[in-house]
N, C-alpha and C positions, 0 to 999 in steps of 0.2 A: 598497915591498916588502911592502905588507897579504898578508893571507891571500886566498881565494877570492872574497868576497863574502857575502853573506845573500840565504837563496834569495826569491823573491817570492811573495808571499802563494797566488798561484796553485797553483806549485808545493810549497807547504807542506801546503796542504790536498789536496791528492792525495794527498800522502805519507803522510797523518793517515787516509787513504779506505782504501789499501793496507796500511797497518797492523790499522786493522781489519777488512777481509776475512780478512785472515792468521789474528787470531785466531778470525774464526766459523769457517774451514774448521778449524783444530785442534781447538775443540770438536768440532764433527761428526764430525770423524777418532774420537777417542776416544770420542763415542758410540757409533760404530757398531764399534767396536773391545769395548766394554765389553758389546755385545747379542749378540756372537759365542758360543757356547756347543758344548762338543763333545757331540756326539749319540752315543746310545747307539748301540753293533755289536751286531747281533743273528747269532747262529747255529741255523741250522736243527736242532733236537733230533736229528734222525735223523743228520745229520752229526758231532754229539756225540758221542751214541752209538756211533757207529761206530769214531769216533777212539777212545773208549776201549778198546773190544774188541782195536784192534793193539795197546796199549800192552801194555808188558812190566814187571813189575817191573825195576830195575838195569838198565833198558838205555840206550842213546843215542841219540837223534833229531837229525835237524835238520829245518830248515822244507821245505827241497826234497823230503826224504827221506816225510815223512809226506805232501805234498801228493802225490808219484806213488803212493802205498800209497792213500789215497782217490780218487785220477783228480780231484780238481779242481783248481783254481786258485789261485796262491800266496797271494792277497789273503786268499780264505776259510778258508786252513790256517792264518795269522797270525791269524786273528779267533779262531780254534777256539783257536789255543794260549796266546793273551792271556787265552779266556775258564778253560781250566786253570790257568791259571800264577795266576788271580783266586779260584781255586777251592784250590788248593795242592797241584794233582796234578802238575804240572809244576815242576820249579824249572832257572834257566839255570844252568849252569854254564862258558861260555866265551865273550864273546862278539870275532871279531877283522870288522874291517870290517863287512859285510853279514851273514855267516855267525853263526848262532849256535848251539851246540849245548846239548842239554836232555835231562834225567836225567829217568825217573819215580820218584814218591817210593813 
């Protein structure tokens, strides 16, 4: 009633091969995890500017809401209100799922 066996040296030294590829690829992984870096979002000045000129003191925005008031693209009204809300002209005050709405100060 022994147990399995002992495996043969053949198959041990595989096991020893597959071990350590295991761990170079985990290094690797984490190098290249660790060289990941977020890049700055640039916003065009004149789209800036422009976004400031709608704002209102005490009023309420949201993302869809300013991106049709500028005609452009939801991506670029996010980057504009990230770079206010960096600046402290915007602050959020709700946010439920995707939707968020924003005060000017």
């Amino acid at each position: 009633m022994g147990g399995k066996g002992k495996k043969s040296l053949a198959a041990m030294e595989k096991q020893q091969l597959r071990m350590k590829e295991e761990e170079e690829r985990k290094k690797k992984k984490a190098k290249k995890e660790e060289k990941r870096e977020q890049k700055p979002i640039y916003v065009s000045a004149e789209a800036y500017q422009e976004l400031l000129k709608l704002l209102k003191p005490n009023s309420y925005y949201t993302l869809y809401e300013l991106a049709t008031r500028l005609n452009v693209p939801l991506g670029m009204a996010r980057r504009a209100i990230r770079q206010l809300e960096k600046d402290g002209k915007l602050v959020q005050i709700s946010k439920a799922g995707n939707s968020r709405l924003f005060v000017v100060k």
